[in-house]
N, C-alpha and C positions, 0 to 999 in steps of 0.2 A: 383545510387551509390552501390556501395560494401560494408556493413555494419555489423559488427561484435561485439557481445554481450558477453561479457566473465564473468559470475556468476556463483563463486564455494560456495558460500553462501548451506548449509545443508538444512536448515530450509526455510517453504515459509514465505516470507514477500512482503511488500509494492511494493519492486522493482521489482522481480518477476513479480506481477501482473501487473506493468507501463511495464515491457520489454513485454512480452506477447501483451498488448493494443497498443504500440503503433507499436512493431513491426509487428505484422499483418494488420496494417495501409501501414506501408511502403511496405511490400510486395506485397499488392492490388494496391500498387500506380509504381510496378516495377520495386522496388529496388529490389537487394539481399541480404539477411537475415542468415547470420551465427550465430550460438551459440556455444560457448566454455563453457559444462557445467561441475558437478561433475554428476558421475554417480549414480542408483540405488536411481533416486530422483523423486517426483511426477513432475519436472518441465524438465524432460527428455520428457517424453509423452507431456508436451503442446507445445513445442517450435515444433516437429516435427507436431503436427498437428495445430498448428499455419504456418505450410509452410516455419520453417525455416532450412537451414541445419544445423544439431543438431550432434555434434564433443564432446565425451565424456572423460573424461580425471582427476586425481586426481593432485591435486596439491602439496601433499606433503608439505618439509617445507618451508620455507621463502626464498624468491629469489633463489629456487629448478632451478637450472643451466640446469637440463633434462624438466621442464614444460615448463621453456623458450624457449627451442630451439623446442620443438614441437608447441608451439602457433605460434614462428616465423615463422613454416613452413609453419602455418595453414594462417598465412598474407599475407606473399610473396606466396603463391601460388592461393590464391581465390583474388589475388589483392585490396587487403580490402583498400577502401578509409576512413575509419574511424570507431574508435572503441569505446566502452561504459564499463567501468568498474564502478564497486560496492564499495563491501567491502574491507577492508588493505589485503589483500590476492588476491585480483582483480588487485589490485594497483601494492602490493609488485613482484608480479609475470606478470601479466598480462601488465601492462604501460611499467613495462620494459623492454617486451617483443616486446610492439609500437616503443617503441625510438628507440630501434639496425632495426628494420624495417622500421624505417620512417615514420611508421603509425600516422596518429593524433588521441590522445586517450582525452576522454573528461569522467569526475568523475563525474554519479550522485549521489548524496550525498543526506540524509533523513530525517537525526534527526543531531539538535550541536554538539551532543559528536563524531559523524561519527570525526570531528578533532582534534588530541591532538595537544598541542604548544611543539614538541617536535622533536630535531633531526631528526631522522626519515621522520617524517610526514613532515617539512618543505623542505627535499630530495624530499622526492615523490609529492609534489606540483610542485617540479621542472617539472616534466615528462608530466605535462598535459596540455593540450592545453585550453582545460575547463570547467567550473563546470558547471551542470546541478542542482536546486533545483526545491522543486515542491512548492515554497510559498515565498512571498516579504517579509512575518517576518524572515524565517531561511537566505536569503542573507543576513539579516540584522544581522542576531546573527554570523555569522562565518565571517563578515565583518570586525568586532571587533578583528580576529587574528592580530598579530602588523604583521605575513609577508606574510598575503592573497593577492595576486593579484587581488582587487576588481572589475577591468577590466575585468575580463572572468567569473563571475557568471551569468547564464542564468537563470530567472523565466520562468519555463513554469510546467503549473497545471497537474495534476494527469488529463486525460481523460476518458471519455469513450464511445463506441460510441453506440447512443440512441434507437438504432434497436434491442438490447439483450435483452434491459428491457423493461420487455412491463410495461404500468399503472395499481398500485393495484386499485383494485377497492373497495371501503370502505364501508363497511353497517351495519345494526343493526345486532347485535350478542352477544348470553348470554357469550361465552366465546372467550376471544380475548387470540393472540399469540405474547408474547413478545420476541423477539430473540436477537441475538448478533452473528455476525460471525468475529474473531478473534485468532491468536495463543493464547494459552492456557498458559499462563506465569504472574508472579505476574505483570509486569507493565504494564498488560491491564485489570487490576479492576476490575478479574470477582465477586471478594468477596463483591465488595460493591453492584453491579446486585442484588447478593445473599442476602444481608442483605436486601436490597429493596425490594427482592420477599418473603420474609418472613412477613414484615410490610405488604405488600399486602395480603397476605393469612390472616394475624391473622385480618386483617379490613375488611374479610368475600368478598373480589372482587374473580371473576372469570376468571382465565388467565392459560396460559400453560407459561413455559419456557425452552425456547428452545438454546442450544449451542451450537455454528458451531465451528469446529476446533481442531486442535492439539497444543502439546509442551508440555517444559518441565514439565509446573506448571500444568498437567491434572491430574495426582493423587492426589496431593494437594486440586484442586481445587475442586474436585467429592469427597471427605474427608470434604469438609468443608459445602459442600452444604448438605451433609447427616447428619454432626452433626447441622447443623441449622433445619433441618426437612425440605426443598425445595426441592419439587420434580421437579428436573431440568433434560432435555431431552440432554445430551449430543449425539451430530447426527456427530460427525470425522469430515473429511475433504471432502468439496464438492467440485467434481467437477463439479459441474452445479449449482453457486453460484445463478443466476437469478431465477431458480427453485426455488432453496430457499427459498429464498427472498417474493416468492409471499404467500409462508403457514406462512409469520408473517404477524400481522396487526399495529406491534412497534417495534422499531430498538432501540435500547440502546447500547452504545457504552463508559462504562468508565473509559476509559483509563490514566493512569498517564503520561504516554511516547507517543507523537505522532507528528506527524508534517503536514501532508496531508493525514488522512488515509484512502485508497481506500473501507475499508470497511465501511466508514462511505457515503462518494461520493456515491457508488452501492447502499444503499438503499435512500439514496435520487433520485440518476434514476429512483428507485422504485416507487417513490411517496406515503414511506413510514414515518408517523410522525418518527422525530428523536431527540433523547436525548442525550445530550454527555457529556462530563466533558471540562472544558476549559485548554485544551492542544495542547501545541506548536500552530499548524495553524487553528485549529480548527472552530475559530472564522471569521478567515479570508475567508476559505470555504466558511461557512454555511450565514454569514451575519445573518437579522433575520428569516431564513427560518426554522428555527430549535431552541429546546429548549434548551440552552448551562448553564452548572451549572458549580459553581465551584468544583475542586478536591476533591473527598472525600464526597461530601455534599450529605449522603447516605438520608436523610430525604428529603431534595426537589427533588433529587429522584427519592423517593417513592411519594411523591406527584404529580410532572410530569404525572409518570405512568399512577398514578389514574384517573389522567386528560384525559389520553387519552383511559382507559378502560370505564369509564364511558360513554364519548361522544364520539362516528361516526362522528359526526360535526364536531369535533376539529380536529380528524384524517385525516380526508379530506382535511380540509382549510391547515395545516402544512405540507401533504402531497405535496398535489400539490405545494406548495409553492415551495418547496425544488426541486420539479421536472422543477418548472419553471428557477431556479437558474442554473440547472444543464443545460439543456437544452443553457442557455443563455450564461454560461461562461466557459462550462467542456465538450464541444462539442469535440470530438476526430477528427473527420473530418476537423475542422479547426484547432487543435489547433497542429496537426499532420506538417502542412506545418512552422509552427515554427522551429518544432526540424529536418527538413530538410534543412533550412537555418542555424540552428545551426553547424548541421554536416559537411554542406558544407562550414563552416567556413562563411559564410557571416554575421551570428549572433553571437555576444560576449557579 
């Protein structure tokens, strides 16, 4: 197939990293791999070294009559058999851009609020042929709109495929490294991290903290860690997440806003213990392979933590767990020929 990706989205997030994984899936498997990006973005350089042809392009404003007619070009010329939109700007431009070409455009969608019950939005449901989610609780919550076509929501999981991560290998050590990789923004709970690595330091444990990522909330957040006194390792944006991954020996992730989030999934390939806050899919992910708290609950926590700074045992047993889960049901290789019977319509 002829397969085209259109994300003008600024900032990286979740889908990103899903377009990336699974598109480089399909191009090993002999599709062809277009991207319709925004320019002057880190996801310029992955998609073309991901193998895909990478068409750069600003969007301007809302249903911009000049973005459309050059995406049209971009359809009817690479004979795209189907295309993959994001965000209302992916939609508002981009699906419309499917229709006038014939193209079948299918919306993967991330989080609930992705839909309003609104004019609009019930317009551009019109355009799509169908939804992609990455979890059976979010079909379930945007199921609930009274004019969703509950007939074209596809489950299919965030992947990844198991050859990037290699296994942490866990042992005794006076000082362990707690990390986090995530955009940098108030609804991914770096503060409560924060307040938990404080409780940590003053009950005398021995840890680094370490934070992967950018946005808006990085001055805020590096303000707040200084006025608590945590000496927290802000490391930007990686591009060689796996690297990463293997200089922590604890993955904490407490997020208020999430739905399937691939940075929680990447350190369980890791086969690194994992803490998370119970949001959106989170639970549905992880099963019991991981320590799941609720919102906010900066005090268990901080106790978690301790649990797994103390013991290399527990790190292990959690560790591998999580890897055996990932392994079992977030395999990309399989779960790649899904979203190819998706696109070829044969899946709804």
């Amino acid at each position: 197939m002829n397969i085209c990706f259109i994300n003008f989205n600024k900032r990286w997030g979740g889908v990103k990293t899903w377009t990336i994984d699974y598109g480089t899936q399909l191009v090993r498997r002999g599709h062809k791999v277009t991207a319709i990006v925004r320019p002057d973005t880190p996801f310029v350089q992955k998609c073309i070294d991901a193998g895909f042809e990478t068409i750069t392009m600003r969007p301007g404003m809302k249903y911009n009559p000049v973005t459309i007619a050059k995406i049209y070009s971009v359809l009817k010329s690479r004979n795209i058999d189907a295309a993959v939109v994001n965000i209302s700007k992916d939609v508002n431009i981009g699906a419309v851009a499917c229709r006038l070409a014939g193209v079948p455009v299918y919306h993967r969608v991330g989080l609930p609020q992705d839909y309003k019950n609104t004019a609009e939005e019930r317009f551009l449901h019109g355009l799509i042929k169908g939804i992609i989610v990455p979890s059976q609780g979010l079909k379930d919550d945007i199921s609930k709109l009274p004019w969703m076509r509950k007939g074209i929501i596809s489950v299919l999981y965030n992947s990844k495929d198991r050859e990037k991560f290699a296994e942490k290998q866990h042992g005794e050590q006076e000082t362990v490294t707690i990390g986090v990789t995530s955009q940098l923004s108030v609804t991914k709970g770096h503060i409560y991290l924060i307040d938990a690595a404080k409780m940590l330091r003053d009950a005398g444990m021995k840890f680094r903290l370490k934070i992967a990522g950018t946005g808006g909330g990085e001055a805020d957040i590096k303000k707040y860690a200084e006025e608590k006194g945590v000496d927290a390792e802000f490391c930007g944006f990686q591009t060689d997440v796996p690297a990463f991954l293997q200089t922590l020996d604890i993955f904490a992730l407490p997020s208020l806003e999430e739905n399937f989030p691939n940075t929680l999934l990447e350190a369980m390939f890791t086969g690194l213990p994992c803490v998370a806050f119970n949001a959106g899919a989170v639970r549905e992910m992880t099963g019991d392979s991981c320590i799941i708290l609720e919102k906010k609950d900066t005090q268990r926590l901080y106790a978690a933590l301790k649990t797994f700074i103390l013991s290399a045992e527990q790190r292990r047993i959690y560790g591998q767990a999580a890897r055996r889960r990932c392994l079992d049901m977030f395999d990309i290789e399989k779960n790649t020929s899904k979203l190819e019977k998706i696109l070829s319509g044969e899946v709804i």
